[in-house]
C-alpha positions in Angstrom: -66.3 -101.2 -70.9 -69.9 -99.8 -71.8 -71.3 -101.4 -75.0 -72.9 -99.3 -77.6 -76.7 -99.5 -78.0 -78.5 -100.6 -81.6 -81.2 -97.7 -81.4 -83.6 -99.9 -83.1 -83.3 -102.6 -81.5 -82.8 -100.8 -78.0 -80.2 -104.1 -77.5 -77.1 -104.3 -76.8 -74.3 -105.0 -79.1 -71.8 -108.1 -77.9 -68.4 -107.7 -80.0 -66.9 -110.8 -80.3 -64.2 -112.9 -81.5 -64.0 -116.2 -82.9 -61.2 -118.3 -81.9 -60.0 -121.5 -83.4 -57.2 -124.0 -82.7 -56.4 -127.2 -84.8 -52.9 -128.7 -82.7 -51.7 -129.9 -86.4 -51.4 -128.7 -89.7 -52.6 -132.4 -91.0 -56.0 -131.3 -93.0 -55.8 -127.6 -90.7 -57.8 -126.0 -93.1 -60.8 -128.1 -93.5 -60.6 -128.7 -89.1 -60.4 -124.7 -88.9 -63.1 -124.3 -91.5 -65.4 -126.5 -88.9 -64.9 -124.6 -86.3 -65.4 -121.3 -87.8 -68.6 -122.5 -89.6 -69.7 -124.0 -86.0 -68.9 -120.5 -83.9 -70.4 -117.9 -86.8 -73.8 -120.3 -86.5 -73.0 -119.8 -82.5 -72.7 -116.2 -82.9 -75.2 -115.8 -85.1 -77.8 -117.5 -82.9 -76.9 -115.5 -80.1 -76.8 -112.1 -81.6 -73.0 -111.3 -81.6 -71.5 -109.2 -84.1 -68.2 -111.0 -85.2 -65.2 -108.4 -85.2 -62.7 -110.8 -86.0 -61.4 -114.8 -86.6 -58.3 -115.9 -85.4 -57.0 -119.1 -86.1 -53.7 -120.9 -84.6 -52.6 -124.5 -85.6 -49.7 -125.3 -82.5 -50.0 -127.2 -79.2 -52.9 -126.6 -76.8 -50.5 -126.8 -73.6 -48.8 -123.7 -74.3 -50.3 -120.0 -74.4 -47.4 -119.0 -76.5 -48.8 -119.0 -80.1 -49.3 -115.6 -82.5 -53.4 -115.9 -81.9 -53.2 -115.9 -78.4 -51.3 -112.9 -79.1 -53.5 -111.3 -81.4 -56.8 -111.6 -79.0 -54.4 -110.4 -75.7 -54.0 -107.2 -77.9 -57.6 -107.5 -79.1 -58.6 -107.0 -75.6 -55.9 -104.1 -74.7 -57.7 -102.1 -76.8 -61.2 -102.9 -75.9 -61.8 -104.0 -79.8 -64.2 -107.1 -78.7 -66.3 -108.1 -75.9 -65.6 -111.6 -75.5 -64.0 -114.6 -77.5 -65.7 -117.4 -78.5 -64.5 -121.4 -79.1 -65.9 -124.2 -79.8 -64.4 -125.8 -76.2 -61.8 -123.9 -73.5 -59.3 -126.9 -74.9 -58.8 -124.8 -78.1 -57.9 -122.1 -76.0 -55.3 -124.3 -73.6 -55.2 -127.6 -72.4 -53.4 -126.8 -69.3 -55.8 -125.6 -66.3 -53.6 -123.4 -64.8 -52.7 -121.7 -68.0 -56.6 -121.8 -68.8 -56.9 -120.1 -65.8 -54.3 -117.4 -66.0 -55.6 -116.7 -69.8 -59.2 -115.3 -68.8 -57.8 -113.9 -66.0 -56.0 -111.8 -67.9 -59.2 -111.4 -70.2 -61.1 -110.7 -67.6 -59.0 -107.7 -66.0 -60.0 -106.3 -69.7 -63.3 -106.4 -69.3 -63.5 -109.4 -72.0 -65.0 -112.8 -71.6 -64.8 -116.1 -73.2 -67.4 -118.2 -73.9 -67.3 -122.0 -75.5 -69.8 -124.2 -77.2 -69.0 -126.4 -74.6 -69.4 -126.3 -71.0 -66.7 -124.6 -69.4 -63.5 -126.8 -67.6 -62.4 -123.2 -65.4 -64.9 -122.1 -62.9 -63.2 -118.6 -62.1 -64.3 -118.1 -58.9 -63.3 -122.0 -58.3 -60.2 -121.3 -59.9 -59.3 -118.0 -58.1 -59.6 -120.2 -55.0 -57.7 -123.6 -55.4 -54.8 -120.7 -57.3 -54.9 -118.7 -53.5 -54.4 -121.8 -51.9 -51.8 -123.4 -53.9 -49.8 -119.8 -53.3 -50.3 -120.0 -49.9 -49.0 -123.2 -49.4 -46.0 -122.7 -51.0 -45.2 -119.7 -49.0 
């Protein structure tokens, strides 16, 4: 996906989304309010324009929540260049589930970034996933 060009700036624009994760609803406005606060400084510092904020409150061992949803279809229609989190755990705490999540980003042209160093080397990932499927074959 090509990203549009600020004319003044002669810089490209980075659309992204923030994403945020609180695993229960005890006080899961004030946590979610952090985070959000945390990733628009993030954005901000980095030059992103923020095109949307999702927020889930569920277990992070399980892609199956509405805001994982919402940033899958986010990315179908090329609406954002990348999601941001505070760490990949908000995302999911399972690797191979980590793993399969920005692949599936990825193959839309959308990447995620974190505060945080990242837990899922792709290419490492990628690897260790071949082998594991060719072992079990």
């Amino acid at each position: 996906m090509k990203r549009k060009t600020d004319k003044s700036e002669d810089k490209a624009i980075v659309k992204a989304v923030i994403y945020c994760r609180v695993g229960r609803a005890e006080n899961e406005k004030e946590a979610l309010e952090v985070q959000k606060e945390r990733l628009r400084a993030f954005a901000a510092e980095k030059g992103y324009t923020i095109v949307g904020e999702i927020c889930d409150v569920g277990s992070g061992l399980s892609l199956e929540r509405g805001g994982i949803k919402e940033v899958y279809a986010l990315a179908h229609r090329h609406a954002m260049d990348k999601v941001i989190a505070t760490d990949e755990t908000r995302f999911c705490k399972d690797i191979n589930k980590l793993g399969c999540y920005k692949g599936k980003l990825k193959k839309q042209h959308v990447d995620t970034e974190t505060m945080a160093e990242p837990i899922v080397d792709m290419g490492i990932w990628k690897k260790v996933n071949k082998a594991i499927n060719k072992a079990n074959k």
